[in-house]
N, C-alpha and C positions, 0 to 999 in steps of 0.2 A: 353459404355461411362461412366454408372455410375461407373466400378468397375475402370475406371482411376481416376478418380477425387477423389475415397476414396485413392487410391494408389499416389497419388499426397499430397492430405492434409496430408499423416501422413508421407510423407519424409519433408515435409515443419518442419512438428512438431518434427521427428528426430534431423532433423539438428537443428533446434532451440532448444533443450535440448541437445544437446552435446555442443553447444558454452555458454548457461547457466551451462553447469558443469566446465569448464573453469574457465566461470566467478567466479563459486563458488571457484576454485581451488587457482585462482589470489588473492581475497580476504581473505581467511584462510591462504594465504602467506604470510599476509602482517596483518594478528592476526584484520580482521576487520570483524566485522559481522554487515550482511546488513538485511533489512524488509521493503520486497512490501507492499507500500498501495494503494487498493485500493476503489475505492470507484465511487458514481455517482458525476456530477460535482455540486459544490456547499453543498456536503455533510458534506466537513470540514478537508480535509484530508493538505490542507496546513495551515489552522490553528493550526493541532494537530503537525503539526511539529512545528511550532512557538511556542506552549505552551513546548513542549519536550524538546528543546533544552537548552535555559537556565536549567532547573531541571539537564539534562547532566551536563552542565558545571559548575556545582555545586558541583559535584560527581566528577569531573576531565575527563568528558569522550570527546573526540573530534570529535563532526557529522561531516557527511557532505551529499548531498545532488543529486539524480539525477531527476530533476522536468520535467515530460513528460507530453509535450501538443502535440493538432494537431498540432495548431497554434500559435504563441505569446511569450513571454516572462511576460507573469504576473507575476505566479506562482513564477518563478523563480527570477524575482525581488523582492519577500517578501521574498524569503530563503534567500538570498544573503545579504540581512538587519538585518538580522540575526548574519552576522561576520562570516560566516561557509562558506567551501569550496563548491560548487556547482556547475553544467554543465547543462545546458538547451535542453532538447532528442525533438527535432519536430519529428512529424511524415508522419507528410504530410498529405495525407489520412488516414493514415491506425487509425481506434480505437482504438491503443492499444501498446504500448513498446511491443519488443520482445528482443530476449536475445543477438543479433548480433548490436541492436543501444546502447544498454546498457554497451558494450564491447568497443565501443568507447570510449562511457561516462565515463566511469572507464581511460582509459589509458589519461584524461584530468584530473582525481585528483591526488592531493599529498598523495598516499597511503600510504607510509612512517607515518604522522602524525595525518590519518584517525584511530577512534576505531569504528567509527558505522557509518554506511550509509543508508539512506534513499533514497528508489528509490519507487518516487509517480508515479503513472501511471495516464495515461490519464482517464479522467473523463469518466467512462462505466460500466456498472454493464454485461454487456456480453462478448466483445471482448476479454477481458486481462486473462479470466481464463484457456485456453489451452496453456498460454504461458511463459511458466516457461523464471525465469531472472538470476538468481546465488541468490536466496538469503533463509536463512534458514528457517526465516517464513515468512507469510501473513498476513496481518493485513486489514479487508474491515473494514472502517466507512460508517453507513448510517445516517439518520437524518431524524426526527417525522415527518417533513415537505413533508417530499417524500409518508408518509401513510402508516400507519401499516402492509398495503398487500406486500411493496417493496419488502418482502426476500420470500415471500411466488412465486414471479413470478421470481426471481431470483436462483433457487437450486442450483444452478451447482457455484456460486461466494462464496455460504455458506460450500459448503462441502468442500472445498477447503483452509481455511483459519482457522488458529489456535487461531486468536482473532478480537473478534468483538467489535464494539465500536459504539454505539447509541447516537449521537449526536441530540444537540437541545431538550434538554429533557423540557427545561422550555417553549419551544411554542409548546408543544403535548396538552395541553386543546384548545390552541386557534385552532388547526389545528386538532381536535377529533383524534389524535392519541392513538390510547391502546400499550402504551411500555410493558407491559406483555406481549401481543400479540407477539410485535415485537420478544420478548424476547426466548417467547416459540417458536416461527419459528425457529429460530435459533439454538436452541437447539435439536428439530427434524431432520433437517437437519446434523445436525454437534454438536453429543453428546458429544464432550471434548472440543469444544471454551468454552476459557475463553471471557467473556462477561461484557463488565464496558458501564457504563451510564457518559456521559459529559453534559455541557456546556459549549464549546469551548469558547463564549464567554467572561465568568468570570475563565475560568481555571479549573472548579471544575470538580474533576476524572481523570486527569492527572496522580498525581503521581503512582497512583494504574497500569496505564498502563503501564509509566515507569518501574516499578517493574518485570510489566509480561514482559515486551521486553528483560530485562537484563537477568532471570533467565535463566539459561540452560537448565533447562529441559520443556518437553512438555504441 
């Protein structure tokens, strides 16, 4: 019984990274390049697209947006306030976007007039990292608020993701957070994440992200 169920999950995971290479294929067609984020919920991950986007459209670049909840439509009512193209991915149950609801979500935008897409996943520091979507890189936000040990019980979301982003830096006193700590987890895990410090709320550390999302290389 056990040797089904490993034989089962990894056709699951097959098929889900073949219609994520797709995805990728779809997008590189149409000269846009996309970056999962994710993150736990309330960590800041649709605030960091709200601070992104105008800096884009400053630079002439045009987002747009694929916002995955279980439930709801929140998330994707602040992208959408935004002015930018967007599609709303429930999931129902499941934790996590995978690369077949994300495939949908794409053939709902105006690729034509898309340069960068943003596909936020649902709020989880576990379910989302076996499940690759089309997109080049990964980007986890966590936040002081969640406690320094967060990446320390999370490996597998850190090795996985090419840039990290420590929000809430300015309520780490009130919340005994050690962001060095955070910091150095990070870097254990996953020796070439690029690593910035925000506070979403006032904006500060943005651009520097910008920077790293646009650069081509690693």
């Amino acid at each position: 019984m056990h040797h089904i169920d490993v034989r089962i999950e990894k056709d699951i995971y097959d098929v889900n990274n073949k219609i994520a290479e797709n995805n990728s294929a779809t997008l590189r067609a149409h000269g846009i390049r996309a970056f999962d984020l994710l993150g736990a919920i309330g960590s800041g991950k649709t605030a960091l697209i709200e601070k992104i986007v105008p800096l884009l459209k400053d630079r002439g670049i045009q987002a747009a947006a694929i916002a995955g909840d279980v439930y709801g439509d929140d998330d994707y009512k602040r992208i959408i306030a935004l002015g930018i193209p967007a599609v709303n991915a429930n999931t129902g149950k499941e934790c996590h976007l995978d690369a077949h609801l994300v495939e949908h979500a794409i053939e709902d935008l105006p690729l034509d007039t898309i340069d960068l897409l943003f596909i936020e996943n649902v709020g989880n520091m576990v379910c989302p990292t076996d499940f690759r979507l089309g997109a080049e890189k990964r980007l986890v936000v966590i936040s002081s608020t969640e406690g320094d040990d967060v990446v320390n019980k999370h490996p597998m979301m850190f090795r996985d993701c090419q840039i990290g982003v420590i929000n809430k830096v300015d309520l780490a006193p009130f919340v005994g957070a050690d962001l060095d700590r955070m910091e150095t987890d990070m870097k254990r895990y996953n020796p070439s994440m690029k690593i910035f410090r925000t506070n979403l709320k006032e904006g500060t550390g943005v651009k520097a992200i910008v920077d790293a999302l646009l650069s081509q290389t690693e």
